[in-house]
C-alpha positions as CSV (number, residue, x, y, z in Angstrom):
1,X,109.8,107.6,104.7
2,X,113.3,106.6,105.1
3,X,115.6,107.1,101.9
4,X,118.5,105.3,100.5
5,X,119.5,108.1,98.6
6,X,117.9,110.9,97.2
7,X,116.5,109.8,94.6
8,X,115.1,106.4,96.2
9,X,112.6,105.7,99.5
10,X,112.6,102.5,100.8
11,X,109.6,100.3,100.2
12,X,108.4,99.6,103.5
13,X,104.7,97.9,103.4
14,X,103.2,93.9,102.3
15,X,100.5,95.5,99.9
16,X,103.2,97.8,98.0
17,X,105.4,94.2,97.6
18,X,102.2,91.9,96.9
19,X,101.3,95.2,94.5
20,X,104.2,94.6,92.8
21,X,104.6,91.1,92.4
22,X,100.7,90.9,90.7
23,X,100.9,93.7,88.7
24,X,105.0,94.6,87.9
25,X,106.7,93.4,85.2
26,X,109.4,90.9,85.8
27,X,113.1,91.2,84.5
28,X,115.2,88.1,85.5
29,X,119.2,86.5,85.5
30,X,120.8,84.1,87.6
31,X,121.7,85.9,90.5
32,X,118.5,87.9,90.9
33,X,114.9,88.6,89.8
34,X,113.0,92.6,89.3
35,X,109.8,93.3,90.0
36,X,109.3,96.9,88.4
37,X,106.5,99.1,88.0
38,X,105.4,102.8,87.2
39,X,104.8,104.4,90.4
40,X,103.8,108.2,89.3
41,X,106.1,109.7,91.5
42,X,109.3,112.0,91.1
43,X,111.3,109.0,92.8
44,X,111.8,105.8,92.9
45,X,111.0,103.0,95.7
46,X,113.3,100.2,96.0
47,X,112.1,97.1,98.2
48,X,114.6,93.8,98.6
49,X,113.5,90.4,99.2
50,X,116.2,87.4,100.2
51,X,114.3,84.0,100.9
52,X,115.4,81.3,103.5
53,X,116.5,79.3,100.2
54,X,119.4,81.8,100.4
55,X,120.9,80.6,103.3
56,X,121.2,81.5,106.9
57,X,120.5,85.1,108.4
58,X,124.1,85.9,107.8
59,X,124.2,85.1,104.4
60,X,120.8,86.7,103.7
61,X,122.0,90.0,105.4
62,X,125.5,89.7,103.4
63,X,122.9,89.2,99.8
64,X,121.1,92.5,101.0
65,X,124.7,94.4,101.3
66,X,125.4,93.2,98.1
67,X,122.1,94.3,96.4
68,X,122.2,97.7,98.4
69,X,125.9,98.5,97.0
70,X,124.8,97.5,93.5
71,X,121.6,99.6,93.5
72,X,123.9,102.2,94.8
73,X,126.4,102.2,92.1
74,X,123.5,102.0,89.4
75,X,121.3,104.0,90.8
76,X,121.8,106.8,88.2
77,X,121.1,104.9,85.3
78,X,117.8,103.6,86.4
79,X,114.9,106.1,85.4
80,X,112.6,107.9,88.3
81,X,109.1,107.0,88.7
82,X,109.3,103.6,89.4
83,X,109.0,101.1,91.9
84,X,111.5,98.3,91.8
85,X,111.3,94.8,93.9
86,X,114.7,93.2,93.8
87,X,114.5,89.1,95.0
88,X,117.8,87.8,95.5
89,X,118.0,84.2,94.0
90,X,120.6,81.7,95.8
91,X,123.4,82.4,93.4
92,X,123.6,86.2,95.1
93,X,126.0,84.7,96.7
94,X,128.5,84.1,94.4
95,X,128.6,87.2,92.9
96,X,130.4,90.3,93.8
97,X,128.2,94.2,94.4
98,X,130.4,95.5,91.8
99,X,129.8,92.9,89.2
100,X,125.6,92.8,90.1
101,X,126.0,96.5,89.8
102,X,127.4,96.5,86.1
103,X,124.5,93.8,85.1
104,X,122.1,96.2,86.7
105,X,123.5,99.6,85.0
106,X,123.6,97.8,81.7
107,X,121.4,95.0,80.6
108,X,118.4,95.3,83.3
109,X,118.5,98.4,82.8
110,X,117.5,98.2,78.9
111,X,115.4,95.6,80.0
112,X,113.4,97.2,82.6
113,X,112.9,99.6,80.1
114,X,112.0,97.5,77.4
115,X,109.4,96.0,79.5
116,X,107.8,99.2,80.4
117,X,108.1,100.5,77.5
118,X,110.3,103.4,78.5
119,X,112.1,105.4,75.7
């Protein structure tokens, strides 16, 4: 498995995504949508999605910096044990990593937890 960090493996296969689209709860804002879920596991799995609706492959590939950097700079605030599908909606790309990175650290966060009922 490749990591991202230490604390996070990358989310590699379909049936982990299709998983965790049919069975994940769903936390979403304007400039992305996350698919998280329980996964038993001392770490967690990230997997990130940018659609065609995004733009071309360069703007696609600049979304997936963005999300990347973000996840990076929340990554400690987020608890272990879960995977976590991040979909990038077209308005990624008016927003900077360090801005997405403050929305995730603070108010996905809470909700993320909310949803799965995390104390």
């Amino acid at each position: 498995m490749k990591k991202v960090t230490q604390r996070t493996e990358i989310i590699h296969k379909n049936r982990d995504f299709l998983n965790l689209y049919r069975r994940g709860k769903k936390v979403g804002s304007p400039y992305i949508v996350v698919y998280v879920r329980k996964n038993r596991r001392q770490y967690n799995r990230l997997g990130i999605t940018v659609g065609k609706k995004v733009g071309n492959a360069v703007k696609r590939n600049h979304a997936k910096r963005v999300i990347r950097a973000a996840y990076r700079q929340a990554e400690s605030a987020i608890p272990l044990g879960l995977d976590i599908i991040i979909v990038a909606t077209p308005k990624i790309l008016e927003v900077s990593s360090t801005q997405l990175g403050d929305y995730l650290m603070g108010s996905c966060v809470k909700r993320m937890k909310k949803a799965l009922q995390i104390s």
